[in-house]
C-alpha positions as CSV (number, residue, x, y, z in Angstrom):
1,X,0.0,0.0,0.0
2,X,1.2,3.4,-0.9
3,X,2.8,5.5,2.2
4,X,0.6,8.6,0.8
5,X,-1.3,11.3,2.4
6,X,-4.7,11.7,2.3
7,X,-5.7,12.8,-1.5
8,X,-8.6,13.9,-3.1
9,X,-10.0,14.8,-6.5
10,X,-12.0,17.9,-6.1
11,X,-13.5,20.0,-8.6
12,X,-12.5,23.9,-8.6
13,X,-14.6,26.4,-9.2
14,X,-15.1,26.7,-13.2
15,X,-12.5,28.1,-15.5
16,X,-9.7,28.7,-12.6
17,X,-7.2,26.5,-12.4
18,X,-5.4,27.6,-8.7
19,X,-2.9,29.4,-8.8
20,X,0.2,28.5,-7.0
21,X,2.6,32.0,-6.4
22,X,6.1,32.1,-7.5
23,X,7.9,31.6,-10.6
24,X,7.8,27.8,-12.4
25,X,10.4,25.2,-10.7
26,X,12.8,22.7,-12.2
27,X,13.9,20.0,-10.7
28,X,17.1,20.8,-9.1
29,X,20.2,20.3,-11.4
30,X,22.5,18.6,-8.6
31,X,21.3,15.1,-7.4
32,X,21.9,13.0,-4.6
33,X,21.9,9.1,-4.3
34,X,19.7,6.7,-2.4
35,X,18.7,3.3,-1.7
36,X,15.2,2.8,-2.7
37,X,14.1,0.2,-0.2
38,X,15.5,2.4,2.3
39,X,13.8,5.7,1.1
40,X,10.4,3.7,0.4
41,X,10.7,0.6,2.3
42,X,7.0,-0.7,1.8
43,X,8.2,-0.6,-2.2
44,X,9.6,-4.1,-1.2
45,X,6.8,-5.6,0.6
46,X,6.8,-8.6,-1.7
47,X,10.4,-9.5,-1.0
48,X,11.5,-11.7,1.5
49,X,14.6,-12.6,2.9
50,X,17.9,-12.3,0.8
51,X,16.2,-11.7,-2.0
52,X,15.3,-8.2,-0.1
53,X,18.6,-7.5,1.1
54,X,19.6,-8.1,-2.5
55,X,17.2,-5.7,-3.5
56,X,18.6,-3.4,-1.1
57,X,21.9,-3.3,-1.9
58,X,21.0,-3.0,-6.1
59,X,18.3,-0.3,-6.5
60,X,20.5,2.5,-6.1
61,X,18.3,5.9,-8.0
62,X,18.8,9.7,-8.5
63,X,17.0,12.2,-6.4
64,X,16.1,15.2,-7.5
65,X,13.8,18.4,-5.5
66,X,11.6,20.5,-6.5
67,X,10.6,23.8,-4.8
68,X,7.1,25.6,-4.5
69,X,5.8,26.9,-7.1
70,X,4.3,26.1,-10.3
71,X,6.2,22.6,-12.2
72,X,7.6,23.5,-15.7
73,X,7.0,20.3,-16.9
74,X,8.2,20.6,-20.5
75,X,11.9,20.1,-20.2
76,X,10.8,16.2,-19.4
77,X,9.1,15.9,-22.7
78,X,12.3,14.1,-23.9
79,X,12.1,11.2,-21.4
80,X,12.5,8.4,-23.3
81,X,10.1,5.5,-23.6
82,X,11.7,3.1,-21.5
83,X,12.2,5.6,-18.3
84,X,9.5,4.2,-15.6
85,X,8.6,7.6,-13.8
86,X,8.8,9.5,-10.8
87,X,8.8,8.4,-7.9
88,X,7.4,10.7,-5.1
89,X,9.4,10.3,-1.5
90,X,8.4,13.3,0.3
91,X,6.1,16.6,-0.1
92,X,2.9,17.2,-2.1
93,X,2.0,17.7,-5.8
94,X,-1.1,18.9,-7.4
95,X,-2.0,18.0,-10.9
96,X,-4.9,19.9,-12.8
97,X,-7.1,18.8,-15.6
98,X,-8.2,21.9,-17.5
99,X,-11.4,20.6,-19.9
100,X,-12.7,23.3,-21.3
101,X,-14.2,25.7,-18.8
102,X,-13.8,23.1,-16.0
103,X,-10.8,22.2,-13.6
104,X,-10.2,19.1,-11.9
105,X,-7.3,18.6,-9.0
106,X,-5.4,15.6,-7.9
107,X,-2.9,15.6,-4.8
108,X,-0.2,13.3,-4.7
109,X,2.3,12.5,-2.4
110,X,5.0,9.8,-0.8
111,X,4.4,6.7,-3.1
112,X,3.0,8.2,-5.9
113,X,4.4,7.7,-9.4
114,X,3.9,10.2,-11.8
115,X,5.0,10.5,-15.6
116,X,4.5,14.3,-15.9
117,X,5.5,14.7,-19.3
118,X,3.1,11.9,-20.8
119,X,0.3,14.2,-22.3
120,X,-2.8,14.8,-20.9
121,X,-4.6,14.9,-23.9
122,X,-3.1,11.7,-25.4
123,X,-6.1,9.3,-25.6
124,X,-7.5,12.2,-27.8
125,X,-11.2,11.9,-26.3
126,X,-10.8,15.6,-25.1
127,X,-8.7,18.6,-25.5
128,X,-7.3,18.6,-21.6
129,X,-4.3,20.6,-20.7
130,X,-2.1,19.5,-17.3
131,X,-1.1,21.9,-14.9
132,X,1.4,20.5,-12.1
133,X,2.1,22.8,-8.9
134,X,4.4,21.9,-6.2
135,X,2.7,22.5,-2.9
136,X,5.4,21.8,-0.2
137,X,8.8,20.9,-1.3
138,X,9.2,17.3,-3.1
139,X,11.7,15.3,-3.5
140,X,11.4,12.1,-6.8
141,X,13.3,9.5,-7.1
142,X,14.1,8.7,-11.1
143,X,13.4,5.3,-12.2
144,X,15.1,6.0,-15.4
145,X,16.4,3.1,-18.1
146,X,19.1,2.0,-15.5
147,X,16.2,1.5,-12.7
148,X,14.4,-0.5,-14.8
149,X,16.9,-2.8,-16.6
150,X,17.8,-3.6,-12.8
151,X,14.5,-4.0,-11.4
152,X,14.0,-6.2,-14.6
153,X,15.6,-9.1,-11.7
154,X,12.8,-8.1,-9.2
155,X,8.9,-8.3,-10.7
156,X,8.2,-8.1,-6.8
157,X,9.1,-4.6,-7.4
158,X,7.4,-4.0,-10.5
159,X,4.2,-5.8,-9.0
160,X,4.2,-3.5,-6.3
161,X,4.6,-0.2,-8.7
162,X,1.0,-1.9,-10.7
163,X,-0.3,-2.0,-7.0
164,X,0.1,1.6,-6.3
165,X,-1.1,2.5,-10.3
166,X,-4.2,0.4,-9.4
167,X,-4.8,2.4,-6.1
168,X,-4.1,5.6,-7.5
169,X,-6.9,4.7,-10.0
170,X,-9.3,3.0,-7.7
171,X,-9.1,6.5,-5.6
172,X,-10.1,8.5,-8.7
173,X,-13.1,6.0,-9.6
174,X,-13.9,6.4,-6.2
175,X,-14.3,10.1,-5.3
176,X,-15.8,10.9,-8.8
177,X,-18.1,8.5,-8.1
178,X,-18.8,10.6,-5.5
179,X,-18.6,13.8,-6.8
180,X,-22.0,12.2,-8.8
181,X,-24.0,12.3,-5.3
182,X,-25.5,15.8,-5.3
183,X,-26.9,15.8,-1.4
184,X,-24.5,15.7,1.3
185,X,-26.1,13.5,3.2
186,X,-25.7,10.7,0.3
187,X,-22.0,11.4,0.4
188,X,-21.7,11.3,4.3
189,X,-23.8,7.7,4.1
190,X,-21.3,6.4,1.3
191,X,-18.3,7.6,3.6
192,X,-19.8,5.4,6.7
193,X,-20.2,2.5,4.3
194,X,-16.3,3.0,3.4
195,X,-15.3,3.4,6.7
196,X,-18.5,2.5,9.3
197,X,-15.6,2.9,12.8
198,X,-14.6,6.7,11.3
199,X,-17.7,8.7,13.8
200,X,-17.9,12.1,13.0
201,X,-16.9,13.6,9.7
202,X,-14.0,15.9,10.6
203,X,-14.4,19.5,8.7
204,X,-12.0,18.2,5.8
205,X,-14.3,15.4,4.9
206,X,-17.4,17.3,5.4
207,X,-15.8,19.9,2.6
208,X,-14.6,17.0,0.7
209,X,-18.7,16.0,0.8
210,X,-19.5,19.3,-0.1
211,X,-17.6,18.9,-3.0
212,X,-15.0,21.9,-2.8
């Protein structure tokens, strides 16, 4: 399971996309080295034994952090085909789906994977247009080509990456499901169906409810 905050797709106000102050970040030009299993130990849940410690000592990725502020996103557009993502280890990021006069937000956080510079609009359905913010400083691990030719030893790890895409998309199905309830109260009755021990909505979910 995903070491991730609480996240929640929630539909702005229409035709304003927030607006996150400061001028657009990069990810930072210098890079430090870590072990994954030791930034994002629940990565290697499915590994047991030496296999683990194995695991361990190979997985060696690039860091990178990104401030606040808006995400220019374009200077990834050359990732190749073969680089797996971006792996989120700390902080939060927003991504915005602009359709039309509409706006849609996602949060993501620790244990996310993101491919920023895969296009929004690519299943051609819609005209959508991506806007990332970073909300409080993040720092990614790259799972670039070298990631992935050595992960290619440990499908443990790459089953666990399709477990976290799965969640990340069960989430989605989820709360627009429940952005389709129009009374509160339905939206309050499907929460205590989720989650029947969680009492009193706290003021966050009661917004969340409220849709805003």
């Amino acid at each position: 399971m995903a070491r991730s905050a609480s996240r929640v797709w929630n539909p702005t106000p229409m035709g304003r996309a927030s607006q996150v102050a400061g001028p657009q970040t990069r990810m930072s030009r210098t890079s430090e080295t870590v072990r994954l299993l030791e930034a994002d130990p629940e990565l290697g849940a499915l590994l047991t034994g030496t296999r683990r410690a194995e695991a361990e000592r190979d997985l060696v990725v690039r860091t990178h952090r990104l401030s606040v502020g808006p995400w220019d996103v374009s200077r990834l557009a050359g990732a190749s085909a073969d680089h797996v993502g971006l792996l989120v280890l700390d902080g939060v990021l927003s991504r915005e789906l602009v359709v039309a006069d509409h706006v849609s937000a996602e949060l993501l956080g620790p244990g996310d994977l993101v491919r920023p510079w895969q296009g929004a609009s690519s299943t051609g359905l819609l005209p959508v247009q991506a806007v990332w913010s970073v909300l409080s400083t993040v720092t990614v691990a790259v799972l670039d080509r070298r990631f992935a030719a050595e992960a290619a030893r440990y499908p443990e790890i790459t089953a666990a990456l399709f477990d976290r895409l799965g969640e990340r998309s069960l989430r989605l199905a989820t709360t627009q499901a429940n952005s389709q309830l129009t009374r509160v109260d339905r939206r309050l009755k499907a929460l205590s169906g989720i989650s029947p021990s969680a009492g009193a909505a706290s003021p966050a979910t009661a917004s969340w409810c409220r849709g805003r």
